[in-house]
N, C-alpha and C positions, 0 to 999 in steps of 0.2 A: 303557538301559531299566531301570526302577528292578525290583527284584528284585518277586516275588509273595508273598514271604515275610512273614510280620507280624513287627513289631518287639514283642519284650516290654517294657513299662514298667513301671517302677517304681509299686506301685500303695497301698502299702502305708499311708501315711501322709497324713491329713489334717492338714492345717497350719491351727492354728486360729488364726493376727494374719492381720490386714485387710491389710496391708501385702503380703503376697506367698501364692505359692499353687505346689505343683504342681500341672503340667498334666497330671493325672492322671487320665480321665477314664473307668468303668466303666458307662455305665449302658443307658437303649432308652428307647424312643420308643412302640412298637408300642400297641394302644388293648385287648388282651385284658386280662384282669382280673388276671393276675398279674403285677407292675411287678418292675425286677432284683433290690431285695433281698427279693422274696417275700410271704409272707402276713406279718401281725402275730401276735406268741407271746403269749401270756398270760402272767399272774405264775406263775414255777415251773415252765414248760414246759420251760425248758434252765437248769438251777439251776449248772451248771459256769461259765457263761457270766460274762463279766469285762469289764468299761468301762476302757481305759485311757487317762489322760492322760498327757504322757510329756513332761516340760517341760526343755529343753536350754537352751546357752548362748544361742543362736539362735532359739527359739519354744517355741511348745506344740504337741503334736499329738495325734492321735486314734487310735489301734488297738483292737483287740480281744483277748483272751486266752482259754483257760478255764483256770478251776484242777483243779490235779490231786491234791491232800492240802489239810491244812489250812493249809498254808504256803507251797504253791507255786503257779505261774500258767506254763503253757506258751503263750508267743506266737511271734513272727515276729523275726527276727537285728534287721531294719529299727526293731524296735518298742522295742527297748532300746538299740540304737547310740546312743552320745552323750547316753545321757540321767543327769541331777542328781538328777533324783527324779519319782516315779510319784505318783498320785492316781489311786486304783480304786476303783471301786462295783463291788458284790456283789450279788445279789439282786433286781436291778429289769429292768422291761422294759422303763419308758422312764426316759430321761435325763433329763426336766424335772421327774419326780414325786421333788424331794431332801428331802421331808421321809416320803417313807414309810418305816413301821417296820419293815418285813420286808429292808430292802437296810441293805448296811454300807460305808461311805466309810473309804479304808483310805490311808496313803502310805508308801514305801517309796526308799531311793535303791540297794538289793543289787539284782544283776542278774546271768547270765551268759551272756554272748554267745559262741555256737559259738566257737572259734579259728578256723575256717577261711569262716568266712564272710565273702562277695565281695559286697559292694553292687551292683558291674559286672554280674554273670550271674547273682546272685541265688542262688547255690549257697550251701548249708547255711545257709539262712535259718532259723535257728530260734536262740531264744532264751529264758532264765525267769529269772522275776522271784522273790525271796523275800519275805514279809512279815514285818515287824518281831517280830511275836507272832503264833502258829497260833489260827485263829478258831474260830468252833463251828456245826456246820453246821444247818442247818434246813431246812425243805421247800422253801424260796426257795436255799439256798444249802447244797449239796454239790459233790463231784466229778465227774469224768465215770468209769466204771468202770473201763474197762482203756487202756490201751496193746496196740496191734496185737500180736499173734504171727504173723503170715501176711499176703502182700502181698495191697496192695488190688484186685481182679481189674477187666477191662472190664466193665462191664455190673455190678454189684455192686448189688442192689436199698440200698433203707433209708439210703440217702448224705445228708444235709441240710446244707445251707450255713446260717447266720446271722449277723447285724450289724446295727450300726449305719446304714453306710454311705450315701452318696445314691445314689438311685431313678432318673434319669434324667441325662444330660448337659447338658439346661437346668437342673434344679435342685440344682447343688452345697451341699455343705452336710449335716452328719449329719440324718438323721431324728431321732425323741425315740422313736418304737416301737422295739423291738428286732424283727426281720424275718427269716422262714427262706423255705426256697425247696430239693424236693427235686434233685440233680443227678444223673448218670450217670458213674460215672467212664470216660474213654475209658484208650485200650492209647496208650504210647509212641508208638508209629511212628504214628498217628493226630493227636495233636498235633503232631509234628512236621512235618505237612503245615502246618501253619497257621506253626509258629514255627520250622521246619528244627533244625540242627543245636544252638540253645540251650538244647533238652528234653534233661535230661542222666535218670542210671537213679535219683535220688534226687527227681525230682519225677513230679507226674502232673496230670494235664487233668482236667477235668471241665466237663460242658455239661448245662444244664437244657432245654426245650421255647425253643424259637425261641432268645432271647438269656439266657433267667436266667443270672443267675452273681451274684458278688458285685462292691461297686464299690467306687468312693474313700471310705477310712475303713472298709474292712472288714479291713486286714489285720493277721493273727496274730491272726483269728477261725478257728474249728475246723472241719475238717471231719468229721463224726459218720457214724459206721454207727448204726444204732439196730436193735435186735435183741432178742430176746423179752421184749418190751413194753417197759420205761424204759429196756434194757442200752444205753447209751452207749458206743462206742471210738471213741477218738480215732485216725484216719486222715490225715489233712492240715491244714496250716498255710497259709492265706491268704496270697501273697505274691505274684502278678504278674499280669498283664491285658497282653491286647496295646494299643497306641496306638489303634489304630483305634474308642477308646472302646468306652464301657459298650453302647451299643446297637449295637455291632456282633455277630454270632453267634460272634464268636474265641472259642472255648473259656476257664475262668478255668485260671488256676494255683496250684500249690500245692507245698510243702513234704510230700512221702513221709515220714510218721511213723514208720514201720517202719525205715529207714533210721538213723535218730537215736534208739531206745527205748535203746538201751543206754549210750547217753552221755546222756540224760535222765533214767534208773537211777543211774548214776555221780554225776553233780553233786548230783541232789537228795536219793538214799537211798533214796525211795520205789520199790518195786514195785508196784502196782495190781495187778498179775495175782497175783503171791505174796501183798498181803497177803487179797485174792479167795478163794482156794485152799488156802494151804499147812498150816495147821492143817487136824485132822480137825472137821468140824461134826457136833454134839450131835443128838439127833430133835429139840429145839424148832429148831434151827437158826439163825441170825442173827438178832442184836437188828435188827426193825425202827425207823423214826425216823419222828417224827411227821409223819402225814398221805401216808408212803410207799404207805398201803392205806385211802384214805380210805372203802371201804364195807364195813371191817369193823366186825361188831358183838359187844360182847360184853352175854351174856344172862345173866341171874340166874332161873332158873327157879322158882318157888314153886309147892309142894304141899302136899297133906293132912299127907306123910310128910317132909319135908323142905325142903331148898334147893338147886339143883344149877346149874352151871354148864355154861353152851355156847358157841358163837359161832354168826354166819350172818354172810350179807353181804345190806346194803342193795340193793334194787331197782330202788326210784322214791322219791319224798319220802314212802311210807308205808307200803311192804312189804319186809317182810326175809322171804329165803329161809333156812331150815337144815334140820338133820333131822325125821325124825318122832319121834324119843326126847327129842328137846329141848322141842315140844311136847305127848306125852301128858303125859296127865294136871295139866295146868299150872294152878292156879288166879290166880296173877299172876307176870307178866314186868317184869322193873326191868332196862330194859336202855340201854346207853352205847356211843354211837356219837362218832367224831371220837379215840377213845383210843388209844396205843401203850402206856402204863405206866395200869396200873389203880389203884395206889398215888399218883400224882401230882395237885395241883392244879393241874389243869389247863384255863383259861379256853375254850381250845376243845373241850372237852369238853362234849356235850346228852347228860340222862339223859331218860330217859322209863318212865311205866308203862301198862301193857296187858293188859288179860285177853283178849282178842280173839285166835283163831289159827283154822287148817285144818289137820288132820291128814290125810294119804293116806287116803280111806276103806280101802284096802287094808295096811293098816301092817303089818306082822307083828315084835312085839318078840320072837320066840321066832328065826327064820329073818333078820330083818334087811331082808327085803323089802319095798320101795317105804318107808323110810327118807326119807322126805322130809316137810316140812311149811313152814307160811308161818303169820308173824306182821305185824297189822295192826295200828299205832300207831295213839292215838286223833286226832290231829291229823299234819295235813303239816308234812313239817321241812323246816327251810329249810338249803339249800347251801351249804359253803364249802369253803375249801381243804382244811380237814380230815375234808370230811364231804359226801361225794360216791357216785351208785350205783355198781353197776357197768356197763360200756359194754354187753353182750349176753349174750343166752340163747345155745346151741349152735347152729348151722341144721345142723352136721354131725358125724360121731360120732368119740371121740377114739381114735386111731390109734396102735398101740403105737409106743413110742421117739420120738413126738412133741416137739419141744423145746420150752423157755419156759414150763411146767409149775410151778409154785407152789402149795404150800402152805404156810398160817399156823395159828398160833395162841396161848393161854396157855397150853396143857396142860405139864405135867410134863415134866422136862428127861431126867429117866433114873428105872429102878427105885431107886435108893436117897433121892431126893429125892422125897419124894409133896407132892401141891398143886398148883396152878397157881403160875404164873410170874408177877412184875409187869410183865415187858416183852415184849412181842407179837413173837412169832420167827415167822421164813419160812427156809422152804428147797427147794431143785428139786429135781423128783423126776420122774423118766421111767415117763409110764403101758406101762402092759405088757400081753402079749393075755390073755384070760380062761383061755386053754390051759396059760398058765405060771403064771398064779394059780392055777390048779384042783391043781398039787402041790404045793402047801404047803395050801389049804384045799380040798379034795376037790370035791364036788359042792353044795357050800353056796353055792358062786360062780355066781349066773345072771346072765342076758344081760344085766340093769339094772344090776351092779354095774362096777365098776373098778377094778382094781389098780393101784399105785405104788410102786415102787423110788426110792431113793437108793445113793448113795455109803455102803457099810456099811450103818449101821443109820439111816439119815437117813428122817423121817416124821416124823405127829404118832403120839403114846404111844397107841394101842389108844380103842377106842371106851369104856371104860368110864374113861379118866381124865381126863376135861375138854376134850379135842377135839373130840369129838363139835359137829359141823355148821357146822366150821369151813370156807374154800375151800382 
């Protein structure tokens, strides 16, 4: 009697001549609205994300990567075995759109394939590719941020598969959208129900709602954690599917990242996490990179008595929030939205003017209370990648040591450099309760306001040097 066990196949590679094919098949049937490889991404939604073509003595074939610096591409052992030379697009989310200008067509024939990977069991399937010349990244095309420090747990919220790959078992063949689809990582001994003893401690499962998963032509596509708001880690490497096809509920398979970070340190050089961390950050904090905060705005304040500068952030196509000091007193506003470097010519750059605002009728510049205000451009602006609201107002109040906490701005990098910056800096900072604010600033601190720590002295430079109503 044939065992109950499912057999792994090899899933990894789509063989694009007419002539022959694995039978490799990943997909489902089922009639709900989400199909195997998931919803459609937009342009810039997974900018790590890599198209590979991977052309051998024998054909061409189809995988996926992400890159992880500007040189490197983490994929699947299966994705570089045997191959002459690479041809990868950067930057797109579909594969028929080759004349847009935001994606980069790139070829390569360096590789390095684990030493110890087995085609047969699929162990230490992991593999990267280098590129001939390090690129330069754009809001289309950056990194993924870290490499795991800590294994990937069951039940792990934020897990997102992506690819290429086909959607169902009748229709093989890559898609032209790029496709995600949130999963569940399962515990070891739970896969192994499905695939027994060929779940070894260096891969792991993962299963979506009824059959998602990833299919033919998804592998040495990523598995992502995503975590306070864009943080990308890279977690798994697309590598197996059981036979019983794509619209069977078998769990996908993957390549354990955590397992392989220190021989993927070793070959490439790169740390993500060290180069993340290891330096002390400045109060401006990290050069942001264009369009990483697409509803910041920076404001030029005009008055009786001057010029002053602020920031806020965009709303809707015609209201920006910021403080109330940014607009008393204001007789015109020249403000630029879509910017990271305020010095740059830069075509996605819209400037606007406006005398239009609302001041908190309660504003207090003496005490600092109800510090808020709103500016109303004379015309709706129109959206794009570099020039977007923001997603929500609070519905709830923010709770000390909350993570995922950002602040931006152009203010001032330190006391001995005064001025604003040209390039718009961010950095985290952990809000804190009013009770541990109230001993550094006494009783000045009420219920409306909020405090924020960093690492040392990490913040923006004090309300009076150009921060002022920045997020």
């Amino acid at each position: 009697m044939p065992s109950p066990i499912a057999t792994i196949l090899f899933c990894s590679l789509l063989w694009l001549s007419v002539s022959e094919t694995h039978t490799l098949f990943l997909g489902r049937n089922n009639t709900d609205v989400r199909i195997i490889g998931g919803n459609v991404a937009f342009a810039g939604q997974f900018p790590y994300m890599a198209a590979i073509y991977k052309h051998t003595s024998s054909g061409n074939f189809f995988c996926g990567g992400a890159l992880m610096s500007n040189q490197w591409i983490l994929t699947a052992g299966s994705c570089v075995e045997g191959a002459q030379l690479f041809t990868i697009y950067l930057g797109t989310a579909n594969l028929k759109d080759v004349n847009n200008p935001n994606s980069l067509k790139l070829a390569t024939d360096e590789y390095v394939l684990h030493p110890d990977y087995n085609p047969d069991t699929f162990e230490n399937d992991v593999g990267l590719i280098k590129l001939r010349m390090p690129i330069t990244f754009s809001v289309y095309i950056r990194p993924f941020n870290y490499l795991p420090t800590f294994d990937l747990l069951p039940g792990t919220p934020g897990v997102v598969a992506m690819g290429w790959g086909q959607t169902s078992d009748d229709d093989p063949g890559l898609v032209d959208d790029l496709r995600f689809v949130y999963l569940t990582p399962l515990s070891n001994d739970e896969c192994k129900l499905v695939y027994g003893n060929q779940i070894k401690d260096e891969m792991v499962c993962a299963a979506g709602n009824n059959n998602e998963g990833f299919c033919l032509g998804d592998s040495g596509t990523p598995l992502i954690r995503i975590r306070q708001g864009p943080t990308a880690t890279h977690v798994g490497i697309a590598s197996f599917q059981s036979k019983n096809g794509c619209e069977s509920t078998d769990p996908s398979g993957y390549t354990r990242t955590l397992e392989y970070a220190d021989w993927i340190r070793n070959v490439t050089g790169v740390d993500n996490n060290k180069t993340k961390n290891a330096k002390p950050r400045i109060i401006g904090g990290e050069v942001a990179f264009a369009g990483q905060f697409p509803y910041i705005a920076a404001i030029y304040k005009s008055t009786n008595t001057g010029t002053f500068f602020c920031g806020g952030a965009l709303m809707n196509n015609q209201w920006i929030l910021t403080s109330g000091y940014c607009v008393d007193g204001a007789v015109l506003f020249t403000i630029y939205l879509g910017a990271h470097n305020l010095k740059a010519n830069d075509p996605n750059v819209q400037k606007f003017a406006t005398d239009t605002f609302v001041l908190h009728p309660n504003y207090n510049l003496d005490t600092l209370e109800n510090d808020i205000g709103v500016i109303k451009l004379r015309l709706p602006v129109t959206f794009t990648d570099y020039i977007k609201p923001i997603d929500f107002l609070p519905s709830y109040d923010l709770l000390p040591n909350m993570g995922g906490i950002m602040n931006l701005g152009w203010g001032q990098l330190n006391d001995e450099t005064a001025g604003i910056t040209d390039e718009l800096h961010y950095v985290y900072l952990i809000p804190i309760s009013n009770e541990e604010c109230q001993l550094s600033f006494g009783s000045q601190i009420l219920d409306t306001m909020v405090c924020a720590g960093g690492n040392f002295n990490e913040g923006f430079w004090k309300v009076c040097h150009n921060n002022t109503g920045f997020v």
